[in-house]
MIGUVEX-515913 format. One record per atom (N, C-alpha, C): residue in one letter; x, y, z; residue number from 1; atom name. Coordinates in steps of 0.05 Angstrom, whole numbers, plus 5000, padded with zeros to 4 digits. Example, Ala and Ser with C-alpha at 12.3 -4.5 7.8 and 13.67 -1.06 7.14 Angstrom:
 resn    X    Y    Z resi name
    A 5264 4886 5156    1    N
    A 5246 4910 5156    1   CA
    A 5264 4934 5156    1    C
    S 5257 4955 5142    2    N
    S 5273 4979 5143    2   CA
    S 5258 5001 5157    2    C
//
This chain:
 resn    X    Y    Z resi name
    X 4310 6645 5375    1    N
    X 4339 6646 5370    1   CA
    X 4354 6651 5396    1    C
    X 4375 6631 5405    2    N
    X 4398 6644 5421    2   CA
    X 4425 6649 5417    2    C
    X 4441 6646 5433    3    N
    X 4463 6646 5436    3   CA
    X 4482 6632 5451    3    C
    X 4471 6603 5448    4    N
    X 4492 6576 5473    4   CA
    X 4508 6567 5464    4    C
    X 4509 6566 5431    5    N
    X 4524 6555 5417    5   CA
    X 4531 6569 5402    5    C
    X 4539 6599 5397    6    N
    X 4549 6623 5384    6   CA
    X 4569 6619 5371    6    C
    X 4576 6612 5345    7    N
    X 4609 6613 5331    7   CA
    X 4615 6592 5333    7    C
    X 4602 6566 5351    8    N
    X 4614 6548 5347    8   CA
    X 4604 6526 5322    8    C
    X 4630 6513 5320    9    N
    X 4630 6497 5294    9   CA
    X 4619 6471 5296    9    C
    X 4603 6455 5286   10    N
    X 4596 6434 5292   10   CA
    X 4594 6414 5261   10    C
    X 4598 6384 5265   11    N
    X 4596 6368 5246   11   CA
    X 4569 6347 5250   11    C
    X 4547 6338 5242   12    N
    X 4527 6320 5251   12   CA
    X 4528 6302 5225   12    C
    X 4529 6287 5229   13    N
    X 4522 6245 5216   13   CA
    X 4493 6243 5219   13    C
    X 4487 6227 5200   14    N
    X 4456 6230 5197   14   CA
    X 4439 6253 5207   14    C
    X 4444 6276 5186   15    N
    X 4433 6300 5190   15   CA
    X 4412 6303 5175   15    C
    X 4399 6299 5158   16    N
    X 4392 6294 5133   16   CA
    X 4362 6290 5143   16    C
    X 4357 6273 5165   17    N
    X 4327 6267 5178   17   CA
    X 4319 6264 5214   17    C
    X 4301 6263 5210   18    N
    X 4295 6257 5238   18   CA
    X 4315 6269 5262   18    C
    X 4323 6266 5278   19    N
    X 4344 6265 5296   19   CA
    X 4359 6290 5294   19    C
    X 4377 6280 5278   20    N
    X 4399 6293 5268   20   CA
    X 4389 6324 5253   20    C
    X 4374 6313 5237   21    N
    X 4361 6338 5231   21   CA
    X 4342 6360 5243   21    C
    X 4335 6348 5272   22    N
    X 4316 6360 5292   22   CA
    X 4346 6384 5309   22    C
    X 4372 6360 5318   23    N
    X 4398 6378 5321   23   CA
    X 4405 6402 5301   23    C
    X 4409 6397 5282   24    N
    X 4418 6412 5258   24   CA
    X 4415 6438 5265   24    C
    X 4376 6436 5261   25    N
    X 4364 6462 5272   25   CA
    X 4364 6474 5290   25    C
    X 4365 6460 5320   26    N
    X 4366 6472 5345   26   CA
    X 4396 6489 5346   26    C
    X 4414 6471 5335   27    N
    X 4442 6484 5331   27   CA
    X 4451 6509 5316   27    C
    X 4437 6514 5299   28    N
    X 4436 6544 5280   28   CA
    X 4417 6559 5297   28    C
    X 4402 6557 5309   29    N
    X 4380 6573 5327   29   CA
    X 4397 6581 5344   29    C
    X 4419 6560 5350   30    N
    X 4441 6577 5379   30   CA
    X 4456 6591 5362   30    C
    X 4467 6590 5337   31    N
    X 4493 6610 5333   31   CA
    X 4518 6593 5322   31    C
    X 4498 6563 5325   32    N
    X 4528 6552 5315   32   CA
    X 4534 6549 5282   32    C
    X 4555 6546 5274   33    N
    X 4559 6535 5236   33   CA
    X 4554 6507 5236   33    C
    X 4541 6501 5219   34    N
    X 4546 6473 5218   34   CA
    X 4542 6449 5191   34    C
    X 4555 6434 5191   35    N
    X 4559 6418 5165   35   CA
    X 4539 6385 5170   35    C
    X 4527 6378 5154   36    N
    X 4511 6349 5165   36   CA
    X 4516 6338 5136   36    C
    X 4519 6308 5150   37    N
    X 4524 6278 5131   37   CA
    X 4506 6260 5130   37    C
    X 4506 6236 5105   38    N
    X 4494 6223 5112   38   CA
    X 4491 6216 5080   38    C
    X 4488 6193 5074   39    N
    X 4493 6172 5049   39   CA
    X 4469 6185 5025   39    C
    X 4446 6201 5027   40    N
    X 4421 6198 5016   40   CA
    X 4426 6233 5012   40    C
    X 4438 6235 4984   41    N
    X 4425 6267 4974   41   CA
    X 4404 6277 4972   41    C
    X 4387 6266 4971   42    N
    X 4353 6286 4970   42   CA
    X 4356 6295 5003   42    C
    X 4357 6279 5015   43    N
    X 4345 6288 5051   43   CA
    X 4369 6310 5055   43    C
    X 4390 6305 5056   44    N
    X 4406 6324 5059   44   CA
    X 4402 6355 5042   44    C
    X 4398 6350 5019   45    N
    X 4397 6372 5004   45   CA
    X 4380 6393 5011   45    C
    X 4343 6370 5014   46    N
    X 4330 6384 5030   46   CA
    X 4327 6397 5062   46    C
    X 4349 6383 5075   47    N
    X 4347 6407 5101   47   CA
    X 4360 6429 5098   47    C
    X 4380 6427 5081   48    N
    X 4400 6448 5082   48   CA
    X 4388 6478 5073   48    C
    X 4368 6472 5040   49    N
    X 4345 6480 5037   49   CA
    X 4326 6493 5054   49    C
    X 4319 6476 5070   50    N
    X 4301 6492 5093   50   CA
    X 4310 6495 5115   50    C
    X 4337 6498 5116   51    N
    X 4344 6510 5147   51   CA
    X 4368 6535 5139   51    C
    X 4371 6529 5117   52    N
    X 4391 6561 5107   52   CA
    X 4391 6582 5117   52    C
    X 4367 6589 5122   53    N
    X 4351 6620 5132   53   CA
    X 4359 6624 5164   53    C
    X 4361 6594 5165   54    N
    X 4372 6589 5209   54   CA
    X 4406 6601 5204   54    C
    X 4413 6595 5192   55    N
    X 4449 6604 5194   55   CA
    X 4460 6581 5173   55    C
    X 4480 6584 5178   56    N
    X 4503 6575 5154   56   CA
    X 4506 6548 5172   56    C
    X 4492 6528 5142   57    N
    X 4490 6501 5137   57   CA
    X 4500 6496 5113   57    C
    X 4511 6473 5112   58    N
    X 4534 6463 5083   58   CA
    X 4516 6429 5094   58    C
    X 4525 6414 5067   59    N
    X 4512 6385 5078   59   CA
    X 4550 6373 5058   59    C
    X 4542 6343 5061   60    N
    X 4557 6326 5044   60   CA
    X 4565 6298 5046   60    C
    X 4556 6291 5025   61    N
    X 4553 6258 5027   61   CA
    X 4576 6242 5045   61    C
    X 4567 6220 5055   62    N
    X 4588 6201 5067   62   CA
    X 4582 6180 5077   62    C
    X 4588 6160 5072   63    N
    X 4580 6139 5096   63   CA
    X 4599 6136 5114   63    C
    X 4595 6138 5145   64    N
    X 4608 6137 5159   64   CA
    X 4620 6109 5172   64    C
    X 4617 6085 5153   65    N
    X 4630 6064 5155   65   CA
    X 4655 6063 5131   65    C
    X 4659 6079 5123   66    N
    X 4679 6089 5105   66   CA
    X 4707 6100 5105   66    C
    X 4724 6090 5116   67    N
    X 4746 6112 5129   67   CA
    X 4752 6132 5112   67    C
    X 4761 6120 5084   68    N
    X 4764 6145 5066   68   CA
    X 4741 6164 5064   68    C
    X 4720 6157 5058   69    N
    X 4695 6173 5056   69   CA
    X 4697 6197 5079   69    C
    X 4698 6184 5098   70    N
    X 4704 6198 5125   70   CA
    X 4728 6217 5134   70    C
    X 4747 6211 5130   71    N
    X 4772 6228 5114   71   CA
    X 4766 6252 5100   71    C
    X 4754 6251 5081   72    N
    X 4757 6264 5054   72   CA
    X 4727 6285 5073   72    C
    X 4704 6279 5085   73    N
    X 4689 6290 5099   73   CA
    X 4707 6306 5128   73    C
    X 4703 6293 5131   74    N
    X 4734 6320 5154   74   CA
    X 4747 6341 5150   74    C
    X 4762 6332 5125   75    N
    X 4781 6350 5110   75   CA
    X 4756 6377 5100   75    C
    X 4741 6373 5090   76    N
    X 4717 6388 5080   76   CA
    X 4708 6407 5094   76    C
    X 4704 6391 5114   77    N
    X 4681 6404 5137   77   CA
    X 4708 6422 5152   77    C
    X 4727 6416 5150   78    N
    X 4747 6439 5162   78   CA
    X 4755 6457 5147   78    C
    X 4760 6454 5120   79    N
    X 4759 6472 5098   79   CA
    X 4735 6496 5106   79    C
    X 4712 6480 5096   80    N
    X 4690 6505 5102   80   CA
    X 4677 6515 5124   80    C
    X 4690 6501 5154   81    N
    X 4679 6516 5173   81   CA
    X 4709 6527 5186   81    C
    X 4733 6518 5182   82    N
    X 4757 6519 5195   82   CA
    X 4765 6507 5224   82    C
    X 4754 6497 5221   83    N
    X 4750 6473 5239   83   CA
    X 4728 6457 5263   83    C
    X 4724 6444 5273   84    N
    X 4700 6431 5285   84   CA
    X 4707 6434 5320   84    C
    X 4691 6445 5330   85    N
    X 4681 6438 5362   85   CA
    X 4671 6416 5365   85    C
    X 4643 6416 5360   86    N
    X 4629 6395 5358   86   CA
    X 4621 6377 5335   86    C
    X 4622 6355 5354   87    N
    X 4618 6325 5335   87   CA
    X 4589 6312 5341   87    C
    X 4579 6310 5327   88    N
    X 4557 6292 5333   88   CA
    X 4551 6266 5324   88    C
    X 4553 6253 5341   89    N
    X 4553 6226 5321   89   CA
    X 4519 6210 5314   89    C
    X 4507 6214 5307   90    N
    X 4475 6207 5297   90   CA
    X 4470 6184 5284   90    C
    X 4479 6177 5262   91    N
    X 4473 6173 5244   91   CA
    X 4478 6136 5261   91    C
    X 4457 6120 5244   92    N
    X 4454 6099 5252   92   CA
    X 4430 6084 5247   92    C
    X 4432 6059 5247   93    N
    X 4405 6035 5235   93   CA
    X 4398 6022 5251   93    C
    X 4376 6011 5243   94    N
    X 4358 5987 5266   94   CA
    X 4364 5962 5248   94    C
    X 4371 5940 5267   95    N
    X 4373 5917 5262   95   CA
    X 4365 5895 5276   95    C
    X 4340 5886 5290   96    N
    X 4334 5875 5300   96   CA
    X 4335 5837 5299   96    C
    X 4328 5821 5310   97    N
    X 4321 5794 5317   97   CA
    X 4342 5781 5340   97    C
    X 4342 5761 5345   98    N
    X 4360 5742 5366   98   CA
    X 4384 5733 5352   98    C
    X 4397 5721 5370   99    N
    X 4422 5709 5359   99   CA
    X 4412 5689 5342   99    C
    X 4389 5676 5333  100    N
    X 4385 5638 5311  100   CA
    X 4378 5663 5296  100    C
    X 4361 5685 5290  101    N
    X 4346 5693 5264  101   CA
    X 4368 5731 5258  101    C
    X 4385 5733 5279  102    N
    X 4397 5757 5258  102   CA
    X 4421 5745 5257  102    C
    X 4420 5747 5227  103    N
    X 4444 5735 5204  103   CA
    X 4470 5757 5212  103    C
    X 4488 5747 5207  104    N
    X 4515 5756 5200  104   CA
    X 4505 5782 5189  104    C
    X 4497 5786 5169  105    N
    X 4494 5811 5155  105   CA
    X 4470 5833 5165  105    C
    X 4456 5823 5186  106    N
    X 4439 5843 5200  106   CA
    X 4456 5856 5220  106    C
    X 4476 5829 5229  107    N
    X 4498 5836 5260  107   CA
    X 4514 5862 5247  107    C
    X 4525 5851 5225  108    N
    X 4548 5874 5213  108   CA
    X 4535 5894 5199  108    C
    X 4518 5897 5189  109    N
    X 4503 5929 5180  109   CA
    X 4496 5948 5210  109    C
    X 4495 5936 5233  110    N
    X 4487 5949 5256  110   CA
    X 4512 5956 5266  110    C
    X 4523 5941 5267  111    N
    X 4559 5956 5278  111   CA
    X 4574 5965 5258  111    C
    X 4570 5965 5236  112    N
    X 4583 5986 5214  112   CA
    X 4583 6006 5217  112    C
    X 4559 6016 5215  113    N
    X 4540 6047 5217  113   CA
    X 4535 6050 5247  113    C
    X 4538 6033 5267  114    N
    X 4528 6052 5295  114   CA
    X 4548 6047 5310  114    C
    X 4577 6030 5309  115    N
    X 4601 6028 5320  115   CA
    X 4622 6029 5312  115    C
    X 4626 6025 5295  116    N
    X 4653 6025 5276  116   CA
    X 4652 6053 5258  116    C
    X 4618 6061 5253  117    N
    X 4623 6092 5241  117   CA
    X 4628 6103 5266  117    C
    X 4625 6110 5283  118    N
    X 4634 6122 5310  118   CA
    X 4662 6124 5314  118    C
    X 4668 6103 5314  119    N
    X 4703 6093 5315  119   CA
    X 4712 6120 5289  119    C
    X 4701 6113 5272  120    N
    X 4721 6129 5248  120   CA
    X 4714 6153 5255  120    C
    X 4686 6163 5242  121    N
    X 4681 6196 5252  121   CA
    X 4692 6209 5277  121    C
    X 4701 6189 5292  122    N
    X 4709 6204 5313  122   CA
    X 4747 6207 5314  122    C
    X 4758 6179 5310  123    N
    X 4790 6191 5295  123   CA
    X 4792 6203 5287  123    C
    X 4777 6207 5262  124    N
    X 4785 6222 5243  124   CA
    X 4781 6256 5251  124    C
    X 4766 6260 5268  125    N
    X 4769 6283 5279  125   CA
    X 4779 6292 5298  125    C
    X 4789 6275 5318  126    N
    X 4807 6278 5341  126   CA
    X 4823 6294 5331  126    C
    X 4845 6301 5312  127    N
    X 4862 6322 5310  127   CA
    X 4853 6354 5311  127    C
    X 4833 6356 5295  128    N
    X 4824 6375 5300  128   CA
    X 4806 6397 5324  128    C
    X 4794 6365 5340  129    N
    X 4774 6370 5361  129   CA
    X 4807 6383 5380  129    C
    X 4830 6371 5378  130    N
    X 4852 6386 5398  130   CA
    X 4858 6411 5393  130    C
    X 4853 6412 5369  131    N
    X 4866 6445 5360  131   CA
    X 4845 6463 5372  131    C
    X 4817 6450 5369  132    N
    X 4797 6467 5383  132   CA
    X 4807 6474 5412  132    C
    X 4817 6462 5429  133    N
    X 4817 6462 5460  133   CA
    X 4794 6456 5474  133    C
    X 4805 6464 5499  134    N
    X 4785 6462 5513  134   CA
    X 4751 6462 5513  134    C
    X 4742 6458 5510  135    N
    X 4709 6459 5514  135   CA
    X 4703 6450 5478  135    C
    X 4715 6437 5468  136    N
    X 4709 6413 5445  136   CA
    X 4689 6392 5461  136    C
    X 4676 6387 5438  137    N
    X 4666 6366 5448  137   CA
    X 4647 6343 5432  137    C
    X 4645 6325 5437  138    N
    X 4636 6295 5425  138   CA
    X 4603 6286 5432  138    C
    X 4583 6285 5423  139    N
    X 4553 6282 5428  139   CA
    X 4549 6251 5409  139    C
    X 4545 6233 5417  140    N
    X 4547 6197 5416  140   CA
    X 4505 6198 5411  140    C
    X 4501 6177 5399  141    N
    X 4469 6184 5401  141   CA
    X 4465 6151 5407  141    C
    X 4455 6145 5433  142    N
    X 4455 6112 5442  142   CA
    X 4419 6099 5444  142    C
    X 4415 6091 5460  143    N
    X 4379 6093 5456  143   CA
    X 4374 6073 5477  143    C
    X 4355 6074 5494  144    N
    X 4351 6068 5510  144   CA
    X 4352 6037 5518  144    C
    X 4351 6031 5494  145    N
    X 4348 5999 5484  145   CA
    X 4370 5983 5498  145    C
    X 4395 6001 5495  146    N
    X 4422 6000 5499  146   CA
    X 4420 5982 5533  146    C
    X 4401 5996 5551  147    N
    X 4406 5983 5586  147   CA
    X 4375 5971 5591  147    C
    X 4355 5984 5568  148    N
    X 4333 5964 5577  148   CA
    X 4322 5944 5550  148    C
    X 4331 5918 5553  149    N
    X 4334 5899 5533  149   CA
    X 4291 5898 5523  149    C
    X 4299 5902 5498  150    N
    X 4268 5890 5487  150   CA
    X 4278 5857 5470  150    C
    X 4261 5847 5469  151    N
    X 4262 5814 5451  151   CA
    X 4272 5832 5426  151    C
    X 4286 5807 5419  152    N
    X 4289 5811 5384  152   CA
    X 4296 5832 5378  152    C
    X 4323 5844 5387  153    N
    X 4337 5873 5382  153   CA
    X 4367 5870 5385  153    C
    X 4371 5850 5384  154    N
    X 4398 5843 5390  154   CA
    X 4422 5853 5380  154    C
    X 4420 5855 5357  155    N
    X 4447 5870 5338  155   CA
    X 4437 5896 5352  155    C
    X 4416 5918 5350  156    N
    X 4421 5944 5353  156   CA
    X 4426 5955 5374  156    C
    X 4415 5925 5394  157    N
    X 4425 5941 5431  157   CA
    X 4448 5938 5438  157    C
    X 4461 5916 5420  158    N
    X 4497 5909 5428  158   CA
    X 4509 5933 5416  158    C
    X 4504 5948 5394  159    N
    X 4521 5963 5380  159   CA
    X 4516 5992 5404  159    C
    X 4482 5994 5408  160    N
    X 4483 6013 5424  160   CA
    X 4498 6009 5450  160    C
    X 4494 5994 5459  161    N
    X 4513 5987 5488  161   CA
    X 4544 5998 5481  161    C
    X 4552 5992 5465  162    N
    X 4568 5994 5451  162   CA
    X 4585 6027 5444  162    C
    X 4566 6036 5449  163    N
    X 4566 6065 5442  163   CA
    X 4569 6081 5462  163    C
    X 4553 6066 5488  164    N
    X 4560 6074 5517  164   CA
    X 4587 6078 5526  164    C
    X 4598 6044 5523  165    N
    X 4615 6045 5538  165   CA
    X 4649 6055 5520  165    C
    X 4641 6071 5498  166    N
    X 4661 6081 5481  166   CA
    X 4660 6112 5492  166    C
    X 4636 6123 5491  167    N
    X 4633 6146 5505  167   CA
    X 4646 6145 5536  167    C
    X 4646 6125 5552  168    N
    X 4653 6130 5575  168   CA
    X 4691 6127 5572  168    C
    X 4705 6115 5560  169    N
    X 4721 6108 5552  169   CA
    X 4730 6133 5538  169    C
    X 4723 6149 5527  170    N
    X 4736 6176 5516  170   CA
    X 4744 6188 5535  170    C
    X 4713 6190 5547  171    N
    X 4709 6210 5571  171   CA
    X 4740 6214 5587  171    C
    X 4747 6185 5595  172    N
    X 4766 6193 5614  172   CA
    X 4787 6189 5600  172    C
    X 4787 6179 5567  173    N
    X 4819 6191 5561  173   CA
    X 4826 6220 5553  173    C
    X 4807 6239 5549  174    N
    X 4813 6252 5534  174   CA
    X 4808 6294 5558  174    C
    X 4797 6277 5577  175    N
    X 4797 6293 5600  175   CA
    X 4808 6308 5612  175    C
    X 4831 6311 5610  176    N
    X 4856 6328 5617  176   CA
    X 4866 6349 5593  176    C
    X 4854 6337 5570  177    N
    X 4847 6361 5545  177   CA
    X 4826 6387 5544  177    C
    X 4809 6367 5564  178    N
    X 4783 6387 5564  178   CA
    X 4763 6377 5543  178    C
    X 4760 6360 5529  179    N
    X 4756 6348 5507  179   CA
    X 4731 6329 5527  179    C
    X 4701 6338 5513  180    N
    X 4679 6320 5529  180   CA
    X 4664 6301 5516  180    C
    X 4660 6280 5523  181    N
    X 4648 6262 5508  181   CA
    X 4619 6257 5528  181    C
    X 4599 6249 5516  182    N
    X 4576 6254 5526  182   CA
    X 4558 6235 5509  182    C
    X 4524 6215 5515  183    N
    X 4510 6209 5505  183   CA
    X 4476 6212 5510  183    C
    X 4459 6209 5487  184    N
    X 4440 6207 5493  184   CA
    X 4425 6178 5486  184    C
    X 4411 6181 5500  185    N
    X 4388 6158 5500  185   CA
    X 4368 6160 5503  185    C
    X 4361 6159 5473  186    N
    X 4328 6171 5472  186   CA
    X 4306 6151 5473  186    C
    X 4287 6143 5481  187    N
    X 4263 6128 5481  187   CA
    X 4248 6124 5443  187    C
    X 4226 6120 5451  188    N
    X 4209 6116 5416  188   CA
    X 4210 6151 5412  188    C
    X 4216 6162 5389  189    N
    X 4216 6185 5374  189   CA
    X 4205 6183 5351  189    C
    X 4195 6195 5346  190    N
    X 4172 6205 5312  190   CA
    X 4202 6210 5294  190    C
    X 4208 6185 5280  191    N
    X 4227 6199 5265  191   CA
    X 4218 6179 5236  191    C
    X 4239 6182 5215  192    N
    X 4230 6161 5196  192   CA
    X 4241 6128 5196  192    C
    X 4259 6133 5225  193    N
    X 4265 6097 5227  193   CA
    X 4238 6082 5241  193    C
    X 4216 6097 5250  194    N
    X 4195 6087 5255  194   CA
    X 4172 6078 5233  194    C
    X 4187 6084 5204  195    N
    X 4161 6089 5189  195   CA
    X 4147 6053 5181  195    C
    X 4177 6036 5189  196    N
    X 4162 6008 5188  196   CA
    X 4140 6004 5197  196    C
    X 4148 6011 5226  197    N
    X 4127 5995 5243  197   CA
    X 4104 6018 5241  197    C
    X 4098 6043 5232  198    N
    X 4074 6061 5228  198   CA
    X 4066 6037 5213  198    C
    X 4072 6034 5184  199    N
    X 4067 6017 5166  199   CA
    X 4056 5998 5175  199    C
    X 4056 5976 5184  200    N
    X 4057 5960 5199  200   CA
    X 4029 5955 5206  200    C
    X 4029 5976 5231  201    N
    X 4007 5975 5249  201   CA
    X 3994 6001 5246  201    C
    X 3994 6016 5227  202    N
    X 3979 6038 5218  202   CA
    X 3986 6051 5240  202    C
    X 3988 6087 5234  203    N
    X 4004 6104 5245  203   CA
    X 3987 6109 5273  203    C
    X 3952 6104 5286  204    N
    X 3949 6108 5305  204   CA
    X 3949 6085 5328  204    C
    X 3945 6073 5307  205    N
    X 3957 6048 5322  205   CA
    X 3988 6042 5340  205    C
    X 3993 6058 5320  206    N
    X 4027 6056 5330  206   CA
    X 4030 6072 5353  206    C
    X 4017 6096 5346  207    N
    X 4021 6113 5363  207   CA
    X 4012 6112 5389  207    C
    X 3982 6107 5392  208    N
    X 3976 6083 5419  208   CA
    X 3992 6072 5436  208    C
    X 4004 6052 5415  209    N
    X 4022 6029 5433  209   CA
    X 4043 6045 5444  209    C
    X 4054 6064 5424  210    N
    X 4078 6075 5438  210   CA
    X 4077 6096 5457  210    C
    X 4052 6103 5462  211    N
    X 4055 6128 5482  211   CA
    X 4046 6107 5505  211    C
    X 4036 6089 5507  212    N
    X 4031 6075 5527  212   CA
    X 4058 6062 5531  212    C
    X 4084 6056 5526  213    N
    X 4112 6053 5535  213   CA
    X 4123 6058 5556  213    C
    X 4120 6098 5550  214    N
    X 4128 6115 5567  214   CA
    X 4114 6118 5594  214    C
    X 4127 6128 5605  215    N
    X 4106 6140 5631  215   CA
    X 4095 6166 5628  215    C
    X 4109 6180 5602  216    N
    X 4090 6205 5621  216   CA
    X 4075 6203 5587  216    C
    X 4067 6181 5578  217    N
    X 4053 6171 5559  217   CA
    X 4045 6202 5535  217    C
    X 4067 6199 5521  218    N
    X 4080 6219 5492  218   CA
    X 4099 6206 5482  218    C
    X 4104 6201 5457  219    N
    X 4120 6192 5440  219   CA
    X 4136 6227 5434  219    C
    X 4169 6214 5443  220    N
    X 4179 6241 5430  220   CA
    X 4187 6255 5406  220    C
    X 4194 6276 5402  221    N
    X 4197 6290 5380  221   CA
    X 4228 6289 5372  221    C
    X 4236 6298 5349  222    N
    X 4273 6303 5347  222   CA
    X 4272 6331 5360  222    C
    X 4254 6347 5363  223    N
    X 4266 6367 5388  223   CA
    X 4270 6363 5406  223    C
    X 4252 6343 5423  224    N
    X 4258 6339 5449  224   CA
    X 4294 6330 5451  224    C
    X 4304 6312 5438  225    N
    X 4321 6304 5438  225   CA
    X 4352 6328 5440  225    C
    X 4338 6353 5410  226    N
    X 4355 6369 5395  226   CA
    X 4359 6379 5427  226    C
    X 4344 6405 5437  227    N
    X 4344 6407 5465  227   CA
    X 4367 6398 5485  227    C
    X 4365 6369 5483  228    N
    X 4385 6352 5511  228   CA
    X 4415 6355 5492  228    C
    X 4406 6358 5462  229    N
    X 4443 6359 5457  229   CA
    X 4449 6390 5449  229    C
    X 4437 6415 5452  230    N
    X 4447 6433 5457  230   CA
    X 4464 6443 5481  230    C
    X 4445 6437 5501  231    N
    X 4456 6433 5531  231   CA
    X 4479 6422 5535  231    C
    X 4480 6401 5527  232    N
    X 4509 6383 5530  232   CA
    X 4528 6392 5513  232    C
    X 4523 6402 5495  233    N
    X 4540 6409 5483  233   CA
    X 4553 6448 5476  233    C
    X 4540 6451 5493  234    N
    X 4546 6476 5510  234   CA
    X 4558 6485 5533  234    C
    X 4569 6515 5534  235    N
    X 4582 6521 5562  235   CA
    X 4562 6512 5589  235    C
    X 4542 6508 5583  236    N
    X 4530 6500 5619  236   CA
    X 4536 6475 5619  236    C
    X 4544 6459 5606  237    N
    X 4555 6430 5609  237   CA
    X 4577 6423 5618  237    C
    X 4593 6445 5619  238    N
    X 4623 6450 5615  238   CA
    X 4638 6422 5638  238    C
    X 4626 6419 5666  239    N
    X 4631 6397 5681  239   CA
    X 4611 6373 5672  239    C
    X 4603 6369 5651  240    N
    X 4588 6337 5652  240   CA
    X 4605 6322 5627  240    C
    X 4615 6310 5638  241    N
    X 4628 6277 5616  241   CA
    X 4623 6259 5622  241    C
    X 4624 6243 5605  242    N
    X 4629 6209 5611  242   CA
    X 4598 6195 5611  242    C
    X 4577 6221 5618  243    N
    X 4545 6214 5617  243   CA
    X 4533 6207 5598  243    C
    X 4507 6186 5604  244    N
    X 4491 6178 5587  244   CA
    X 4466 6197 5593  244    C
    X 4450 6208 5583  245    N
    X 4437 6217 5589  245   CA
    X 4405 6208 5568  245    C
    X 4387 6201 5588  246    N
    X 4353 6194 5574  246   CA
    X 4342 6217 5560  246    C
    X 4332 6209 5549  247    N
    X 4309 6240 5539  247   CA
    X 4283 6222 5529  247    C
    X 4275 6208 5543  248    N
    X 4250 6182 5541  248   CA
    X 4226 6177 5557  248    C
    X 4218 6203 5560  249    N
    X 4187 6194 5566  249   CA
    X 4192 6172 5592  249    C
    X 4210 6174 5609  250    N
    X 4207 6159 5629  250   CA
    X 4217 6130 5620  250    C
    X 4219 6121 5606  251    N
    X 4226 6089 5606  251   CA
    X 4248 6077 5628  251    C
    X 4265 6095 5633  252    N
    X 4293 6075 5642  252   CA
    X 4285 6089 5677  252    C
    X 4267 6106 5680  253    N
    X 4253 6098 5711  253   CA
    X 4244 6083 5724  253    C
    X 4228 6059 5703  254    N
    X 4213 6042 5715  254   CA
    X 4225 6021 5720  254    C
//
């Protein structure tokens, strides 16, 4: 247990698993309150469940391609925490193939949920992230994919690209508030958006291929990640905006 994130209020999007839910925890371990979203009541129900004992966790449904949904989640999450510091924006899908084989409807399920929910979750809280002041702040979740292109990923590296250059774009509007926007970019992570391809190619298999990716050859964890967004989203961050930041086993070195 510490104290980096003490009293402060935080909101996380796809909290419910993997990722988000690796944050959740690291975030109540500092001291902070915090509320997590995300479309699927069992996963949510269940972290809240097992992280209660960490500090005061609330969950509640939403899809964050939803304005109203998103609205009505704001309003909530300020109700029961009295208002938000931190925003995390997580929550997001894989949609892979090229421009001839991803359809219209793979393009638009990937920028619903990983750009356009961004867009909203994040209006919709700008009022309140002001009332916070100074040292508020915005955590974007992008992926490495975003600056180093793999085949056949096209919808999810445009939306992540996408996510970059929105974060950098806050960064310097909102800068003179004190108001920080910030991203990560994480490499392959053990989460459940991997469970295709475990499936797939059976889980050691998988695991093989993907620690051979990296350089320092480990597939990461949602802690590793939780970790890089405590930091950032803490007083020792207090001068970093506008950054993308890796947490990937080396990939965007090479």
């Amino acid at each position: 247990m510490g104290d980096k994130l003490q009293g402060k209020r935080a909101l996380i999007s796809g909290g419910g698993t993997g990722i988000g839910r690796g944050i959740a925890q690291a975030f109540l371990e500092q001291g902070a309150r915090v509320v997590i979203c995300g479309r699927r009541h069992g996963p949510l129900s269940e972290t809240v469940e097992d992280l209660k004992s960490a500090g005061e966790i609330h969950f509640l449904e939403c899809d964050v391609s939803d304005p109203d949904d998103v609205q009505a989640l704001v309003e909530k999450t300020d109700e029961l925490l009295g208002g938000i510091d931190i925003l995390v924006n997580n929550a997001g899908i894989y949609e892979g193939g090229n421009v001839e084989r991803a359809g219209l409807k793979q393009w638009d399920r990937a920028m619903n949920t990983n750009l356009r929910g961004l867009y909203i979750m994040t209006h919709a809280c700008m009022p309140i992230l002001r009332n916070s002041g100074r040292g508020a702040c915005v955590l974007n979740m992008s992926s490495t994919m975003a600056s180093h292109i793999e085949q056949e990923t096209l919808p999810y590296a445009v939306s992540k690209a996408g996510v970059e250059a929105f974060t950098r774009c806050c960064a310097i509007d909102y800068a003179e508030l004190g108001i920080r926007f910030n991203a990560i970019a994480p490499g392959v992570v053990d989460t459940p958006m991997q469970d295709f391809n475990k499936g797939e190619l059976g889980y050691q298999e998988w695991r093989t291929a993907m620690e051979h990716v990296h350089p320092l050859r480990a597939i990461g964890l949602p802690k590793d990640v939780a970790h890089a967004a405590v930091f950032l989203c803490s007083s020792d961050a207090d001068w970093i905006t506008g950054a993308v930041f890796p947490v990937d086993g080396g990939i965007t070195a090479v």
